[in-house]
N, C-alpha and C positions, 0 to 999 in steps of 0.2 A: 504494500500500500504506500502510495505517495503522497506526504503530507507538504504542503506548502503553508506561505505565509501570504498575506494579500496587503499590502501596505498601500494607506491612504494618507493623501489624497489621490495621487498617483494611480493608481491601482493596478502598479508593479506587485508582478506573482513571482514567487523564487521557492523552490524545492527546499525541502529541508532534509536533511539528512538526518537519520536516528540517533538520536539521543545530541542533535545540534543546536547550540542555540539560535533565536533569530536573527543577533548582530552576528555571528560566524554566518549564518545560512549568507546574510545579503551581501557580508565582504567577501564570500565565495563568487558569490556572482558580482563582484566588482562594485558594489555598493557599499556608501556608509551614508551616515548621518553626524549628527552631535552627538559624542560618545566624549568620557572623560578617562577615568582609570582601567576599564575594560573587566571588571571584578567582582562589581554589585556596592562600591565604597563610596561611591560618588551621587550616583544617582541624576550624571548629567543625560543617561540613555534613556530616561522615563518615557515613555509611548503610554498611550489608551488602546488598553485590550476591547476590540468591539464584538467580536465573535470567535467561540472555540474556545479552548482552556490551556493553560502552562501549567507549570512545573519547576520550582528551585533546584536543580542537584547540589548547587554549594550556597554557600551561607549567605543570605541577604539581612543586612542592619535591621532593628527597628528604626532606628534614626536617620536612617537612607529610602525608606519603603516603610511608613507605617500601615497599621492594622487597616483605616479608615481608606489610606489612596487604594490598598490590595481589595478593599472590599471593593471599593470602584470601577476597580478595572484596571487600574496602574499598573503597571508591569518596566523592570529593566530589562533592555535587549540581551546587553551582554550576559544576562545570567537565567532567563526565561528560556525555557525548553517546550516547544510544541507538544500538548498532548494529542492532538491531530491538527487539523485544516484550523489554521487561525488569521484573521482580519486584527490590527494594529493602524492606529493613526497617529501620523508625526501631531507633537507641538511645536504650534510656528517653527514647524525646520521645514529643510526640505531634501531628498534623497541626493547626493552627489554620485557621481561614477566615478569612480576610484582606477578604475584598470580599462582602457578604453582599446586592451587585447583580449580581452575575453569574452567566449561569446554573449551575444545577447540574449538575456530573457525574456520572455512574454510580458507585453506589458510598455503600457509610456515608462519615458524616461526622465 
């Protein structure tokens, strides 16, 4: 089964690989965003989960991610693991291409 991520507004799709997270899935495919320590420390990768559900494997702060934004939908890229098909939307960012050799994904740019 092939889980992807749909990132908005954009509504660039990129594969995820098992047990990937979403900032690894999109800088696979040559994407980033606004990312800070890459760890779950910062909390500069914050997105709104709009559909589908994650998963932590390594440690996320309360003081980086409280109880209240997770209830919401808040999610860090670099530390959110797809538990299938999931929809994320930037804050005021917006997707850059990072590697303009590899190939393209489905999806604007």
């Amino acid at each position: 089964m092939t889980v992807t991520v749909v990132v908005l507004p954009t509504g660039l799709t990129v594969p995820v690989a098992n047990g990937e997270t979403i900032l690894a899935a999109l800088s696979r495919a040559g994407y980033t965003h606004t990312v800070g320590c890459r760890r779950g420390g910062c909390g500069m990768c914050k997105v709104d989960l709009r559909a589908g559900s994650i998963r932590y494997d390594g440690v996320v702060a309360e003081s980086v991610l409280a109880a209240e934004e997770r209830a919401a939908g808040t999610c860090l890229t670099c530390r959110a693991v797809p538990c299938g098909d999931v929809v994320v939307e930037l804050r005021q960012d917006r997707l850059r291409r990072t590697n303009p050799f590899l190939p393209r994904t489905p999806g604007p740019t």
